[in-house]
C-alpha positions, 0 to 999 in steps of 0.5 A: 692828078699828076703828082710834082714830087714823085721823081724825088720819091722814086729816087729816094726809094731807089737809093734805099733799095740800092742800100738794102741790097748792099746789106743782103749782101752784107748778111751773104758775107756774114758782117757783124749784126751791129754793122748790120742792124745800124743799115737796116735802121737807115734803109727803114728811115729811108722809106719812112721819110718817102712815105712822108713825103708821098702822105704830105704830097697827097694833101697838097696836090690832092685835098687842099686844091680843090679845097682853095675855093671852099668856105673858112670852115672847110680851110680851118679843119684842112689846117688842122688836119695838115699839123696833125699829119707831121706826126705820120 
């Protein structure tokens, strides 16, 4: 099934792997480990928010679709397991 979003990741991963090869260049040029450590931070929220975004796609496009015409039940836990899903 074709994903909407996954453009949108690949930019956000593109640009997060711009950003890590400025701080390997960075380390290369022995920048202070604070300057350092705060880069990496962005870069792994970068990638955290990309997974994120990949995780609520798939529940989207892949499980509540097919789950339209299912009975209230099979809704509800769909519901359930969609709020539980913003802790990823």
């Amino acid at each position: 099934m074709p994903h909407n979003h996954h453009p949108a990741i690949v930019k956000r991963l593109k640009r997060a792997d711009g950003h890590l090869q400025t701080i390997i260049r960075m380390i290369e040029e022995g920048r202070p480990c604070l300057q350092i450590a705060q880069q990496l931070q962005a870069v792994e929220g970068a990638i955290e928010n990309a997974k994120k975004a990949l995780i609520h796609e798939h529940i989207t496009q892949c499980l509540e679709q097919p789950l339209k015409t299912a009975g209230p039940a099979a809704r509800a836990t769909l519901k359930e397991f969609k709020l539980v899903a913003k802790y990823l």
